[in-house]
C-alpha positions in Angstrom: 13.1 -20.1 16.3 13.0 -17.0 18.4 9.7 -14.6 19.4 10.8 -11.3 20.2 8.8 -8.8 22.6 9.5 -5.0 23.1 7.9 -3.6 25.9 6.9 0.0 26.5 10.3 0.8 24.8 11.2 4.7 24.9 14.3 6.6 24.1 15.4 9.9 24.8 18.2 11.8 23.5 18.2 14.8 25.9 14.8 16.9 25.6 14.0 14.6 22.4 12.2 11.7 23.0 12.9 9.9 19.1 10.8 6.5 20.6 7.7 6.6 22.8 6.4 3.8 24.5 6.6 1.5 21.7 5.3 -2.0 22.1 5.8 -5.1 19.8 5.0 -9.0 19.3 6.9 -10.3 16.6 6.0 -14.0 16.6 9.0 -16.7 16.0 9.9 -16.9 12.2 8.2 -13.9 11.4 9.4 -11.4 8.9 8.6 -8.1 10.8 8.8 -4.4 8.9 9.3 -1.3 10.6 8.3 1.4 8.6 8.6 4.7 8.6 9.9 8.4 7.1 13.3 9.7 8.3 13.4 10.7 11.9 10.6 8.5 13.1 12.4 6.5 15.5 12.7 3.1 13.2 16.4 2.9 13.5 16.9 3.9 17.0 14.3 1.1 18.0 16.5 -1.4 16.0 19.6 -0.6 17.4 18.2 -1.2 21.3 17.4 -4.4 20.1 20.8 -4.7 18.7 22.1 -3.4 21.8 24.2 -0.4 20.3 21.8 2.2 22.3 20.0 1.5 25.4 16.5 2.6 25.9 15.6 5.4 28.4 12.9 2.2 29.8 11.1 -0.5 28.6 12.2 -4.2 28.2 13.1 -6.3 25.5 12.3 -10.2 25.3 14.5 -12.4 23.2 12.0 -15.8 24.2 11.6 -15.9 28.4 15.4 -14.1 28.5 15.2 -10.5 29.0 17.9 -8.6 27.2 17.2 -5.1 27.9 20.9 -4.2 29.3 22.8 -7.2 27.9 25.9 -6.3 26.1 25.6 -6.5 22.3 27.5 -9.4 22.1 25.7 -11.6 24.3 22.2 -11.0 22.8 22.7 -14.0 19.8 21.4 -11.0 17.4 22.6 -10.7 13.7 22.9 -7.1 12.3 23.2 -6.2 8.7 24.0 -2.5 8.0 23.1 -0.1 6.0 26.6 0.3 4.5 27.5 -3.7 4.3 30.2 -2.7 6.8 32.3 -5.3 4.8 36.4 -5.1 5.4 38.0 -3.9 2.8 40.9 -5.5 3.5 40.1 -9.4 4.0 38.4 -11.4 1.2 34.8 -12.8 1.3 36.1 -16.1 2.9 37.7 -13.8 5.7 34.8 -11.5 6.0 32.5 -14.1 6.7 34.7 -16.0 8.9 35.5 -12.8 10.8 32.6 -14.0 13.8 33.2 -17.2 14.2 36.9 -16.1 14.9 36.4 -14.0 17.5 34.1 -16.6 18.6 37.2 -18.9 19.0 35.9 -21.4 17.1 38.4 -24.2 15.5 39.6 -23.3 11.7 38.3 -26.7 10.2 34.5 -26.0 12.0 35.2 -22.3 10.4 35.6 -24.0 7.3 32.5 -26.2 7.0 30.4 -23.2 8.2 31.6 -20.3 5.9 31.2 -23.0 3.0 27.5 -23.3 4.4 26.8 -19.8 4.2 28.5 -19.3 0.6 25.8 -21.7 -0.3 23.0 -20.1 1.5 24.0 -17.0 -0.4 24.6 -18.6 -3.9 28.3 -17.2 -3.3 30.1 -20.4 -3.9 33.2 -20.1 -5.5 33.6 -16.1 -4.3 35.5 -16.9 -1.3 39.1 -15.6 -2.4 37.1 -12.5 -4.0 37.6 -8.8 -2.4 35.2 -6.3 -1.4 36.2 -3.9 -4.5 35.2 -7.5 -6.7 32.2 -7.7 -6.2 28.8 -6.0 -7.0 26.2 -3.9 -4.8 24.1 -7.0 -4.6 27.1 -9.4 -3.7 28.6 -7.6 -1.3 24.7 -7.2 0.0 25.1 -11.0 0.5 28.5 -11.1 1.9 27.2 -8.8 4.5 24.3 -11.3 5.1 26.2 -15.0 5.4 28.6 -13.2 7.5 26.0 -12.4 10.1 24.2 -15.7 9.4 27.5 -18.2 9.8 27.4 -17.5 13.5 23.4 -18.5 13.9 21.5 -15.4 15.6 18.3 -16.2 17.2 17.5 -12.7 15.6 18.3 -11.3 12.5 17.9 -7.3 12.1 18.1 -5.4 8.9 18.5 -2.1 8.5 17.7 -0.3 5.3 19.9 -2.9 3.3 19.0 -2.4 -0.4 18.7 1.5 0.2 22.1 1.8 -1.8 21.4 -0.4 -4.6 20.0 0.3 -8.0 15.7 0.3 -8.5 16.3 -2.9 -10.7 19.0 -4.9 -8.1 16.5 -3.9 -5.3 13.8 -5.6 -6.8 15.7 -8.8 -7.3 17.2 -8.4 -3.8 13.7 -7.9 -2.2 12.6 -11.4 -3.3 16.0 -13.5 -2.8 16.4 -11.9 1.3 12.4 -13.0 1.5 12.9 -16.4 0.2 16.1 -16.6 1.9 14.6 -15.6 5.2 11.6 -18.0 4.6 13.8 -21.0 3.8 16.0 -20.4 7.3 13.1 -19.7 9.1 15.3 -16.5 11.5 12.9 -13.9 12.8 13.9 -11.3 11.5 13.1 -7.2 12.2 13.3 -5.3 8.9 13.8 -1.2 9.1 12.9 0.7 6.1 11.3 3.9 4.6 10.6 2.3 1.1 6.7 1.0 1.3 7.5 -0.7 -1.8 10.2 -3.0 0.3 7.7 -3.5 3.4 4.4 -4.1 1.6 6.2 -6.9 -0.9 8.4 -8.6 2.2 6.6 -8.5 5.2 4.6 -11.1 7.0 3.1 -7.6 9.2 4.4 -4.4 9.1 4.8 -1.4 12.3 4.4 2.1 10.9 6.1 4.7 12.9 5.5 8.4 12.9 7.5 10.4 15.4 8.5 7.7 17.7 5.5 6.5 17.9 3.5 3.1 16.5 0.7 4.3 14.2 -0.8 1.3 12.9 0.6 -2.3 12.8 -1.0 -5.1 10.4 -0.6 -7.0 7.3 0.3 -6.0 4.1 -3.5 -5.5 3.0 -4.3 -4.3 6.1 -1.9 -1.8 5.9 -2.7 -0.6 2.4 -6.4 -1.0 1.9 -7.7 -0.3 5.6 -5.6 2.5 6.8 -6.0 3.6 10.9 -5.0 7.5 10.2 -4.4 9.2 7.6 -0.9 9.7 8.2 -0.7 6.0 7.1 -2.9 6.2 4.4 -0.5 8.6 3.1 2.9 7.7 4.1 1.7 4.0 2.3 1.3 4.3 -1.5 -1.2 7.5 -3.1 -4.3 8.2 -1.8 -6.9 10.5 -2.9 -8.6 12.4 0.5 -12.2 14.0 0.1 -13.3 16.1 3.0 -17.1 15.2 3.7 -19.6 17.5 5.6 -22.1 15.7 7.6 -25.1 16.4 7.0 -27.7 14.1 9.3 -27.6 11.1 10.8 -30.6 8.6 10.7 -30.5 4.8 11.5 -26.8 4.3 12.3 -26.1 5.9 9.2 -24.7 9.6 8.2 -25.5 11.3 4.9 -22.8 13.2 3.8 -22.1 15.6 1.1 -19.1 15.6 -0.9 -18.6 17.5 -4.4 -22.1 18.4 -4.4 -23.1 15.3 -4.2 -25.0 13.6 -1.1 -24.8 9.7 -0.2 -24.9 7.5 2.9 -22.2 5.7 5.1 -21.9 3.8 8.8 -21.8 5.7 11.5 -18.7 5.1 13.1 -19.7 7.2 16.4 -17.5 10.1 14.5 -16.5 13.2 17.0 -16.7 15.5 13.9 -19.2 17.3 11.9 -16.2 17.0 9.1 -14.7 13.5 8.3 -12.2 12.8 5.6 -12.3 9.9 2.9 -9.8 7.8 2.0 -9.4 5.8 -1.3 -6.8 4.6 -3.8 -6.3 5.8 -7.1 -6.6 2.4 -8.7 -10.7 2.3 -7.5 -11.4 5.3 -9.6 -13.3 4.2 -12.5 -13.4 6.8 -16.1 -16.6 6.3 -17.9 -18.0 3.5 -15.1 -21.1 1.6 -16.1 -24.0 2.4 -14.5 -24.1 1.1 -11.0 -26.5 2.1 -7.9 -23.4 2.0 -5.4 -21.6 4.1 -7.9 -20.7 7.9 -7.3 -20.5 9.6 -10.3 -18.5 13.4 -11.3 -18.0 15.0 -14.6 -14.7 16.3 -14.8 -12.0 16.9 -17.3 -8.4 15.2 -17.7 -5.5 17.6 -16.6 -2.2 15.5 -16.6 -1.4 11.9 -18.1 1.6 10.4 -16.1 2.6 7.4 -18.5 4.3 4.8 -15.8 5.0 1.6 -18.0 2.9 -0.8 -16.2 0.6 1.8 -15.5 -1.0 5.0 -16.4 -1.9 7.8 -14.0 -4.7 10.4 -14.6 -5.1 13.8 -12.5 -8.8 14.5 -12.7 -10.0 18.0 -12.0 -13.7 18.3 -11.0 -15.0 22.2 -9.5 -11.4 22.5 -8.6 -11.0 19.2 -6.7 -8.2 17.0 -7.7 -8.5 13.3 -8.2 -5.4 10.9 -8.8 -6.9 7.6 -10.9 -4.7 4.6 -11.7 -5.1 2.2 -14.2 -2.9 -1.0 -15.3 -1.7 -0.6 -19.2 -3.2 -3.2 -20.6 -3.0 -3.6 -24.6 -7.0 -3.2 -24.8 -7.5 -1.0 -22.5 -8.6 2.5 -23.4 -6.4 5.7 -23.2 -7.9 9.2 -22.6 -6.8 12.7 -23.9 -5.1 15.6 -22.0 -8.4 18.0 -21.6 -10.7 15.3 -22.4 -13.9 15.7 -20.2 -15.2 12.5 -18.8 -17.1 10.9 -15.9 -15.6 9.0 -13.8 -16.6 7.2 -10.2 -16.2 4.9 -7.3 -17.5 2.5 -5.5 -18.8 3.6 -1.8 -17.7 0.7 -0.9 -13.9 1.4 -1.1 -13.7 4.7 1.1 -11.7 4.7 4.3 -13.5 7.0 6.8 -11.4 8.8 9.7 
């Protein structure tokens, strides 16, 4: 296994500088996400690992051996596109084989090793198959053992399942995860889909106009958001704007919703800081609790989601998104219904 270190890594393209100064520790094994909208510089960063675009400066660590301006094909790095890339003209056998070919390697040591891969893949028995044989999710695997027949130190990703179907992503998510685990490759994972990076990732870099934003775990990256780009690039999020109103004993009151309560002091530069919190810690009709803060307000819109049900809340105009999981005793409310409904203080996020 294989750390990989990025450096100060920047990239212009002319006037446009699409990666600033990024720096990264991915740790040997590790399944690393970048994520990010389109544009932010996720891709580009991938492909100077790759070696398919060299970086305006920075350096790039593959272990002690510095990589920055080897060729492509010296770096011992795997890269599965976004488009499979698969030949349409050779069979599975030949597409996976296609490496280790140009890698001059004997046919009967080719043999043993595409045979290995087929099985790493659960592909057995698909080597004679063509491209136009197989389904999104095969061919997804085909472009996968062909990269991981020739052993990369480092295997790269790069918005794989975006082509595939909601349900075949799903299953793909958990068999490149387990897959990944089993092998034990550190591997660097570009995607925009949260869903992708917050279910696969052992930590995950969020990028926002070439730049890192926050990097973390799952959790960290979900319930403990640096910015609020994050918190709402990752998942829904409810923001309430609070006005301070004093501070006493390193902690503020604030008003919110005409309503005043108390939080840390966080040495804010603002007299105006905005909350952060997730739909699913709004509670309709809460039992009474003294760290509870509690608003009448009136059900606008029901979103019925399967698994779960979304309520839009309006209270004196303000708009609150509350989540809950449908469960088959749990209670449903009414377009136009008024309620209360409440939170813990506990689960704001403060910038």
């Amino acid at each position: 296994m294989f750390d990989l270190k990025i450096n100060n890594l920047t990239k212009d393209f002319g006037e446009l500088r699409a990666v600033d100064t990024v720096n990264i520790n991915i740790n040997a094994g590790e399944f690393y996400s970048i994520l990010g909208p389109s544009g932010c510089g996720k891709s580009t960063t991938l492909r100077m690992i790759a070696g398919f675009v060299l970086p305006t400066d920075g350096e790039i660590f593959v272990g002690d051996t510095n990589i920055t301006y080897q060729a492509p094909e010296k770096r011992n790095i795997g890269f599965v596109f976004q488009n499979y890339a698969i030949f349409p003209h050779m069979n599975v056998f030949d597409n996976i084989s296609f490496g280790l070919r140009m890698r001059n390697f004997d046919k009967k040591t080719i043999g043993t090793k595409v045979v290995k891969a087929l099985e790493q893949v659960n592909l057995t028995g698909f080597a004679a198959r063509f491209q136009r044989e197989l389904s999104g999710g095969e061919q997804q695997r085909v472009a996968l053992a062909r990269v991981l027949v020739t052993e990369p130190q480092i295997l790269l990703l790069d918005e794989p399942l975006s082509a595939l179907d909601k349900k075949l992503r799903e299953e793909m998510k958990i068999w490149i995860k387990e897959l990944q685990r089993k092998l034990k490759i550190t591997t660097v994972y570009v995607t925009h889909d949260q869903s992708e990076a917050l279910t696969m990732s052992d930590r995950i870099a969020v990028m926002d106009k070439g730049k890192i934003s926050q990097i973390g775990t799952s959790t960290d990256i979900y319930e403990r958001p640096k910015n609020k780009f994050v918190a709402d690039f990752i998942g829904i999020s409810n923001f309430l704007p609070l006005k301070i109103i004093s501070s006493q004993n390193s902690h503020l009151k604030v008003s919110f919703n005409n309503k005043e309560f108390i939080i840390p002091d966080m040495n804010y530069n603002s007299d105006t800081l905005t909350a952060v919190l997730r739909p699913e810690h709004i509670i309709i009709n809460p039992e009474i609790n003294n760290n509870l803060l509690t608003f009448e307000g009136v059900v606008e819109i029901i979103s019925y989601q399967g698994s779960l049900i979304r309520y839009i809340i309006n209270s004196n105009n303000i708009k609150f998104i509350s989540e809950f999981a449908n469960l088959p005793k749990s209670k449903q409310f009414k377009s136009d219904e008024k309620i209360q409904f409440g939170f813990d203080l506990n689960n704001l996020v403060v910038f």
